[in-house]
MIKOL-508630 format. One line per 8 residues: their letters; for each residue x negated, z negated, y of C-alpha. Coordinates in steps of 0.1 Angstrom, whole numbers, plus 2048, in hexadecimal, padded with zeros to 3 digits. Layout:
BEGIN
a	X,Z,Y ~ ...
***
This chain:
BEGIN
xxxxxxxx	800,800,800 ~ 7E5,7F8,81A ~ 7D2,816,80E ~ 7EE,82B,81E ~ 7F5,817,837 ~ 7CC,81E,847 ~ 7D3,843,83E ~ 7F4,844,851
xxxxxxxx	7DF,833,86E ~ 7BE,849,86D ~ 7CF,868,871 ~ 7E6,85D,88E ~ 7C4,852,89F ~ 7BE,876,898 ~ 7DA,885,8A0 ~ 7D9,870,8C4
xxxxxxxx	7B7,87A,8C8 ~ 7BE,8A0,8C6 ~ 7DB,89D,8DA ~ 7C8,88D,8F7 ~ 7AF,8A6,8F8 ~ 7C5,8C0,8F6 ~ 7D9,8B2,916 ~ 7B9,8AA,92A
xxxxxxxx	7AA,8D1,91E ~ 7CC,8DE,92C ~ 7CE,8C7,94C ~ 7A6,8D4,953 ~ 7AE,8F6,950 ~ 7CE,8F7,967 ~ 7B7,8E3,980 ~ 79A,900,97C
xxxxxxxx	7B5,916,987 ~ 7C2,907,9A2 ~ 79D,902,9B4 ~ 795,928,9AB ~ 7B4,92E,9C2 ~ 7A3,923,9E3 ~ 7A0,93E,9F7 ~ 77E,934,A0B
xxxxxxxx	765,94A,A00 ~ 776,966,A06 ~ 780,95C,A2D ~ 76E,969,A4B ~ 768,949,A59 ~ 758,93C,A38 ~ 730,93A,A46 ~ 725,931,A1B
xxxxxxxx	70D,916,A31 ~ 715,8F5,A1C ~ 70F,8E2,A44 ~ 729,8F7,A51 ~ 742,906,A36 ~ 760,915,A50 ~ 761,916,A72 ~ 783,90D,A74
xxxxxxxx	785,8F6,A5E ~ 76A,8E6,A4F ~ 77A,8C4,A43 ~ 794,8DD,A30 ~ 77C,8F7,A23 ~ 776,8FA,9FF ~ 78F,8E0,9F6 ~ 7B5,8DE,9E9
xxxxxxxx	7C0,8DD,A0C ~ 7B5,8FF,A14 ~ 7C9,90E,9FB ~ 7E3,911,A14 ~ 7D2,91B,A32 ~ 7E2,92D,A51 ~ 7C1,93C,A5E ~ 7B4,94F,A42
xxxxxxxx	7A9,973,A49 ~ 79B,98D,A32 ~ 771,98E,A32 ~ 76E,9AD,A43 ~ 74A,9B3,A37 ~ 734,9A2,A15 ~ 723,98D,A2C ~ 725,97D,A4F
xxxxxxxx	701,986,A5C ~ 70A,9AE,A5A ~ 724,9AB,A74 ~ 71F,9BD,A8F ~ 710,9B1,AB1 ~ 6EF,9AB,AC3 ~ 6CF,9A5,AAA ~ 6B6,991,AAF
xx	696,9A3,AB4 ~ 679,99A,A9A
***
């Protein structure tokens, strides 16, 4: 009787097991895809300078509160230092 009684409780320690690893798998990847929705790096005021990330908003930038941001633009160009304007001479 006790023999079954350790086998009945060893596999629902397993079964818990699996199941908790299976709900903390599914809760990490729904949170994975929820960050890779931020729109930053693609925004023309994201500077990709870890001092200053957006000039508009560099408390929100890179973080779940910019996922909703009003003053997003399109980058225009791959890379903010081939804008157009005066150049330094070297």
């Amino acid at each position: 009787m006790i023999t079954i009684f350790c086998a009945f409780c060893a596999w629902g320690i397993l079964l818990f097991t699996i199941c908790s690893v299976w709900r903390t798998l599914s809760k990490g990847t729904n949170y994975v895809k929820m960050l890779h929705q931020i729109p930053c790096t693609g925004c023309e005021y994201f500077t990709n300078d870890y001092r200053l990330k957006c000039t508009v908003h560099p408390k929100k930038a890179c973080s779940l509160e910019a996922l909703g941001c009003i003053d997003f633009e399109m980058k225009t160009s791959c890379c903010n230092a081939t804008q157009t304007g005066r150049r330094k001479p070297y």
